[in-house]
C-alpha positions in Angstrom: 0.0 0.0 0.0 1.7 3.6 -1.3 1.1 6.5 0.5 -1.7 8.5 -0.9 -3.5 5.2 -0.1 -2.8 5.7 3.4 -4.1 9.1 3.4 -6.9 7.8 1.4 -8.0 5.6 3.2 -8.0 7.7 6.6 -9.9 10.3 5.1 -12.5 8.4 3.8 -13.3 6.7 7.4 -13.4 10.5 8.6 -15.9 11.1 6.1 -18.1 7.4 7.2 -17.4 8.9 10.9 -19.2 12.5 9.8 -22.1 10.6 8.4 -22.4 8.4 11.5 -22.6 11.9 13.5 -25.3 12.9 11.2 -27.3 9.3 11.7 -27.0 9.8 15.6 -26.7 13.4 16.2 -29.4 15.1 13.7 -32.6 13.7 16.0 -31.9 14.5 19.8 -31.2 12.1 22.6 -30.8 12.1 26.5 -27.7 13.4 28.3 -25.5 11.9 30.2 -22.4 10.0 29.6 -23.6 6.8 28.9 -25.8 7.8 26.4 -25.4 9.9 22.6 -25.0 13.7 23.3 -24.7 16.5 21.0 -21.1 17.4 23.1 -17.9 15.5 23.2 -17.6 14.1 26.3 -19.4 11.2 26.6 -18.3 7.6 26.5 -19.5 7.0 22.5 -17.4 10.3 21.6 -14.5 9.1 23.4 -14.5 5.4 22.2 -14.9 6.8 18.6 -11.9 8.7 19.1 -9.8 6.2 20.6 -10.7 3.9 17.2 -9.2 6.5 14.8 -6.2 6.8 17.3 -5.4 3.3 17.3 -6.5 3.5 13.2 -3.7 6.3 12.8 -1.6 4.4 14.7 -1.8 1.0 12.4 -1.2 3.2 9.9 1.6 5.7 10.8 3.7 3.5 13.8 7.2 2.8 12.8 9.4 2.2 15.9 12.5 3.1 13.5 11.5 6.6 12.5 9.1 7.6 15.5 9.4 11.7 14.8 8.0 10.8 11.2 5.3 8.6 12.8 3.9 11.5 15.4 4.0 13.9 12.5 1.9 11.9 10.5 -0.1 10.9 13.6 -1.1 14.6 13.9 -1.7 15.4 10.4 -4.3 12.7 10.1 -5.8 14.5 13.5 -6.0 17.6 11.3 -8.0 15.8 8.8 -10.1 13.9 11.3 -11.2 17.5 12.5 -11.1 19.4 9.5 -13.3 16.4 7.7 -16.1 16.3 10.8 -15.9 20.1 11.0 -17.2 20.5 7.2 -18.9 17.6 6.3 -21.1 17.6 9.8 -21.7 21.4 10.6 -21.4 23.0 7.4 -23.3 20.7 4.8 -25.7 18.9 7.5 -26.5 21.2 10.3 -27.5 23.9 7.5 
C-alpha cells in the first residue's frame, strides 16, 4: 500500500465517521455520559476517538522513525477535525 492510499484511506473513514454523526446526532437524545450527546464528552465520543487513534496508529507506527510517525499521527488528527468540522456542521446542520 503507497502513501496516498494511506491518506486515502484515513480520510475516507473521517468522512463514514461525519455521516455516523449525522445518523445519531441530527434527532436529539438524553444526556448523560452513557448515552449519545450533541457534546464531546461522553463515553461513545470518546470510544470513537480512541478507534481512529489506534487507526492512525496501524497506519503511521514505525518504531525506526518515531518523529516521522507522530507527524503523521497529527496530520491525520487535522483531517479527522477538518473532515467532521465540514462535512457535519457545514453541509448537514444547514
Amino acid at each position: 500500500m503507497n502513501l496516498l492510499n494511506k491518506w486515502l484511506a484515513f480520510t475516507v473513514i473521517c468522512v463514514l465517521k461525519a455521516l455516523m454523526d449525522v445518523a445519531n446526532f441530527i434527532i436529539p437524545h438524553n444526556t448523560g455520559f452513557f448515552s449519545l450527546t450533541t457534546g464531546w464528552i461522553d463515553m461513545w465520543h470518546i470510544s470513537w476517538w480512541l478507534i481512529l487513534v489506534i487507526i492512525g496508529f496501524k497506519f503511521t507506527w514505525n518504531k525506526n522513525n518515531w518523529q516521522r510517525s507522530i507527524l503523521q499521527l497529527c496530520a491525520f488528527g487535522v483531517i479527522a477535525f477538518v473532515v467532521q468540522i465540514f462535512l457535519y456542521n457545514f453541509l448537514f446542520k444547514i
